[in-house]
N, C-alpha and C positions, 0 to 999 in steps of 0.2 A: 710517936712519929709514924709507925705504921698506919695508921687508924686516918691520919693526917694525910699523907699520901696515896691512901685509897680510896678517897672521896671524888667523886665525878666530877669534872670540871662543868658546871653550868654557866649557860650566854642565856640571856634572857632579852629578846630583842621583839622592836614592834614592827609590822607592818602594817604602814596605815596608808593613805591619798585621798583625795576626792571623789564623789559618788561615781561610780562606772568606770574606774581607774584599773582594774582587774586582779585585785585581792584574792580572789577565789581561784583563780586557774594559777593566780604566784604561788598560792598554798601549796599546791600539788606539785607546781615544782621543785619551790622548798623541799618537800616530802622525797623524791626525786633523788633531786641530787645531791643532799647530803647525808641520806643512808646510805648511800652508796661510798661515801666518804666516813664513814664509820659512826656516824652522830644518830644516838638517838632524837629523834624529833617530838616534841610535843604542843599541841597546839589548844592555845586558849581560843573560845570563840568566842567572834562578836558580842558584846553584852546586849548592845541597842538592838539587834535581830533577835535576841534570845528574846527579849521582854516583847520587843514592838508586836512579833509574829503570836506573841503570848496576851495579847492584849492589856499589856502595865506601856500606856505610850504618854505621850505629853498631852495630849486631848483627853486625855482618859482619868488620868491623875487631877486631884486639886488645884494643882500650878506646875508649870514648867519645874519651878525649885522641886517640890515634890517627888517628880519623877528622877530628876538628876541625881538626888540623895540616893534613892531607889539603885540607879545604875550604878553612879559609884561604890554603893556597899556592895552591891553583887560582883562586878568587878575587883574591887579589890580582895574578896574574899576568895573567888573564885581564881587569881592568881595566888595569893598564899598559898593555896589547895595542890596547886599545880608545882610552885616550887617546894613544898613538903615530900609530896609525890616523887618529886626528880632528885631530893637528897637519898631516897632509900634506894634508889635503881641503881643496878650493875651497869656497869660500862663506865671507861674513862670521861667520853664527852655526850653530854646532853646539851639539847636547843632546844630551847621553850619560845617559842613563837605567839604571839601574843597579836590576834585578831585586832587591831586598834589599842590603845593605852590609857590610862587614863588623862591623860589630857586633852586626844582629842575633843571631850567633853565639851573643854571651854568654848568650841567653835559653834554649841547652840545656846550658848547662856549670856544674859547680861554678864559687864564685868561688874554689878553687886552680888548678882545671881553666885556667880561664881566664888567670891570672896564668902557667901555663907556656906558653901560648899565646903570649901579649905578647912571654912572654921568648924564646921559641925565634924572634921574628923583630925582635928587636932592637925594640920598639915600645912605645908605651905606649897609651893609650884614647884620652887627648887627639887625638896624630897619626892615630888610625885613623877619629875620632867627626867631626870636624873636617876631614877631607882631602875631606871632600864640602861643595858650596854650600851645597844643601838638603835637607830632610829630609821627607818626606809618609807619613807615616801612615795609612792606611786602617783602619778598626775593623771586625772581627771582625763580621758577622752574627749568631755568636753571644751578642752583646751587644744584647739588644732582643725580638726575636725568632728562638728557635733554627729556629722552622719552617723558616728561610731557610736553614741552615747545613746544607751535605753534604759530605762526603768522595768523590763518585760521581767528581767531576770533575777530579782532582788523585792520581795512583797515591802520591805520596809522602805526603798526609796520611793521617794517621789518628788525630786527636787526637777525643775528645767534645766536645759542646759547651761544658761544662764547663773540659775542660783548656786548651781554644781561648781562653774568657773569660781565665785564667790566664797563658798566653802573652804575648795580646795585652798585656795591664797589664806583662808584665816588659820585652817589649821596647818600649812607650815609655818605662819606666824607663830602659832601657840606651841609647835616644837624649835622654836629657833632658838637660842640659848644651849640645845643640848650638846655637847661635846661630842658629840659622833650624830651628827644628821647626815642623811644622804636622800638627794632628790632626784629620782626614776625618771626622768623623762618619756616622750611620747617619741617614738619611733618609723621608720618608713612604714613599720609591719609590727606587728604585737609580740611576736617571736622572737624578734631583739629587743624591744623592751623586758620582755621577761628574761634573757641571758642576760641583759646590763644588772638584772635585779641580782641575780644568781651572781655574778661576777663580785659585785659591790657585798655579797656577806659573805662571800669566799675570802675576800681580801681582809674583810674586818677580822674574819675568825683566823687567817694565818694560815689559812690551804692554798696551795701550798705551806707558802711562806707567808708571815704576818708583815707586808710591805707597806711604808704610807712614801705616797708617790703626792709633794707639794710642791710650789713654786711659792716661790716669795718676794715683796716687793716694799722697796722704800715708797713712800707715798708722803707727800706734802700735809701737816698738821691738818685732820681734818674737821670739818664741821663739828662738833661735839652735840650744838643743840641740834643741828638736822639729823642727824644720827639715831637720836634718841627721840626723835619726832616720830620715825618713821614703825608703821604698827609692824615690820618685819625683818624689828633692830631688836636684840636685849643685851643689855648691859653685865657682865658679870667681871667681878673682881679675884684674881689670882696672886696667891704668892708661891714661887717653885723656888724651893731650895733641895741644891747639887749635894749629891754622897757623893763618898770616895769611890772610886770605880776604875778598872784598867784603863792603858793607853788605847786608844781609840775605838771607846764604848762609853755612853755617860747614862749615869742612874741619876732619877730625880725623884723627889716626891712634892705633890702638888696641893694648893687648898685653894677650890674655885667655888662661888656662888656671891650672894649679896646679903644685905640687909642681916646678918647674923648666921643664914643659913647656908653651911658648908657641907661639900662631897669633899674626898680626898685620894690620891691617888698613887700609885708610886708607876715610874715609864721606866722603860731598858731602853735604851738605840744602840744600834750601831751603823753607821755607812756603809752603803754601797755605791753610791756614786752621787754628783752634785741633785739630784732629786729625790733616788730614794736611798731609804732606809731602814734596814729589818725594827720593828717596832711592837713590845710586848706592852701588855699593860693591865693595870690590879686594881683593882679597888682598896684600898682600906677602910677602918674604922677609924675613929678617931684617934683614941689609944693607939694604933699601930702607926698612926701619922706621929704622935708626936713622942711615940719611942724611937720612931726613924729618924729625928732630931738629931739625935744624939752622935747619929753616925755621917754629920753634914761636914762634906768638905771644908776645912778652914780657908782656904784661898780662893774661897766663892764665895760672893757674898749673896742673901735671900733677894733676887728676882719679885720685885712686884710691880702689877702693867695692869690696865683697864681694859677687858677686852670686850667690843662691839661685835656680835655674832649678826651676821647678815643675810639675808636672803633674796637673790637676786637673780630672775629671769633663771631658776629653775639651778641656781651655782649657788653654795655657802662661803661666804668670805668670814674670816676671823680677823677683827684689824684690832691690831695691839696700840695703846698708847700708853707709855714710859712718865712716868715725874719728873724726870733728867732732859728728859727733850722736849722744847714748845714748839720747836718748827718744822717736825718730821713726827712718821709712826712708821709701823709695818703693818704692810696686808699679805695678807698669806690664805690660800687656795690650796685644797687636797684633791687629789684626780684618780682615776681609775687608769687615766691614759696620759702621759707626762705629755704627748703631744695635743693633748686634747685642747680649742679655743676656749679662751677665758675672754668674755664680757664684762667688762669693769662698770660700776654705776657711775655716771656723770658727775657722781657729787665727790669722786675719789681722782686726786690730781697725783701720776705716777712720776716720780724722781725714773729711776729707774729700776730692772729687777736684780734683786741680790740673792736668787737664789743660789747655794754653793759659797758666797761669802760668808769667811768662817769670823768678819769683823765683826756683822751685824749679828750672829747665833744668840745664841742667851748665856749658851755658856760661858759663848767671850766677854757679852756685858756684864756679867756676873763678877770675872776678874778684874773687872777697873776698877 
């Protein structure tokens, strides 16, 4: 048990966006401001500037597949190294910061390209998209005003403004599915996009407090094939089944992904008011998912919903669809700012919002 609780807690999250999105001066503030907040920081770098500036690039290599092998082995080896590194260190908290992830990959590869990539390392999207806490997005300066956008400062870019706008959009495509994405927006002034950045993993990691600040909404059964049309929709399937837990606090634990391949989780909440909510949360193993089985509340029954992960005009929607209901779902939005405007997509017809109704929670539908 000692040995057990002197182990450093590690986050291991990406910051990634589109070309000239400002990665490098987030770095620093990263670094910044949560040593200051007690956190060791540790920071993976760029693979694709490690090699490009090294001359291992796509024009250089045999074939595009070639070089991707290339990056992803160096990549994934090179985060190992680093979470090895952060289990032997003193200190309660470490942040391993991780220059790009490995999925933004997918944003330069055919989707065959890609599929022999997975396969050549025994892997699928799930375990690579998912093996990080969190996700932070930064947006393209090319989006807004290109005035802002240069290639001067980065030897590896050299995309247009244009093809930069295009990037960006694929690779939050290619994070969308992850259960904690969050997307940076462009700002009056660079200054507060970089506090919103700072803000947005303050709140992830619980510094203060670990708050999740949503809004929630009945919404009319939606489109299912347009949904799933859309290249910056993924589909993942869940089932959360409730432990036993005090009067107003509920423990869950969860199993989300597709096609075979599961992450698993266990949540604490408790209210604070109709928005937010103090909110912990763990990973498990699988073994530890399904010895947590055992300790499932009898008068819940197991929660299973199809959820559509969205990405839209720079906001992540999560819209839940039920087996029980064919003519309604839930959409539901997380916020930094509970006042903050929500953009709904055109293709989502809103009943009305339920956030703070404790009919529609999950914990309620669990009891019928």
């Amino acid at each position: 048990m000692k040995e057990e609780t002197s182990r450093p807690k590690i986050h291991k999250i990406v910051l990634t966006g589109g070309p000239c999105a400002g990665k490098t001066t987030g770095m620093s503030w990263i670094q910044n401001a949560f040593v200051k907040l007690g956190y060791r920081v540790l920071f993976v770098p760029e693979t694709a500037t490690e090699l490009i500036t090294g001359g291992v690039a796509p024009d250089t290599c045999g074939t595009n597949l070639t070089y991707q092998l290339c990056q992803m082995h160096l990549q994934l080896e090179k985060e190992r190294v680093f979470e090895a590194a952060a289990r032997s260190m003193a200190g309660e908290k470490i942040l391993i910061v991780c220059d790009r992830g490995t999925v933004d990959n997918k944003a330069y590869m055919t989707g065959e390209e890609y599929i022999q990539v997975l396969e050549a390392f025994h892997t699928d999207e799930i375990q690579l998209r998912d093996n990080y806490d969190a996700v932070f997005h930064l947006v393209t300066a090319a989006k807004g005003d290109a005035r802002y956008y240069t290639t001067a400062n980065n030897q590896a870019r050299t995309e247009t403004p244009e093809e930069a706008v295009a990037l960006d959009d694929m690779m939050i495509a290619a994070w969308t599915g992850h259960p904690h994405l969050r997307v940076i927006d462009n700002c009056d002034n660079f200054e507060d996009k970089l506090k919103n950045l700072i803000r947005e993993i303050r709140s992830f990691l619980g510094e203060p407090a670990p708050l999740e600040i949503e809004r929630r909404f009945l919404i009319e059964y939606p489109d299912l094939v347009w949904l799933e049309s859309l290249p910056n929709c993924r589909k993942v399937e869940i089932i959360q089944t409730y432990l036993r837990a005090p009067e107003g606090e509920e423990l869950r634990i969860r199993q989300r992904g597709e096609k075979g391949s599961y992450i698993y989780y266990k949540t604490w909440k408790r209210r604070i008011s109709d928005t937010t909510r103090t909110e912990i949360e763990q990973r498990l193993s699988q073994s530890e998912y399904l010895g947590l089985l055992m300790e499932a509340d009898p008068n819940k029954r197991p929660i299973r919903k199809t959820r559509y992960c969205l990405t839209y005009d720079r906001q992540y929607f999560e819209i839940d669809v039920y087996p029980f209901w064919d003519d309604q779902a839930v959409a539901e939005i997380e916020l930094s700012d509970e006042n903050a405007e929500i953009r709904f997509p055109e293709g989502l017809r809103i009943i009305r919002e339920i956030t703070g109704d404790e009919a529609y929670q999950n914990a309620t539908l669990a009891s019928r």
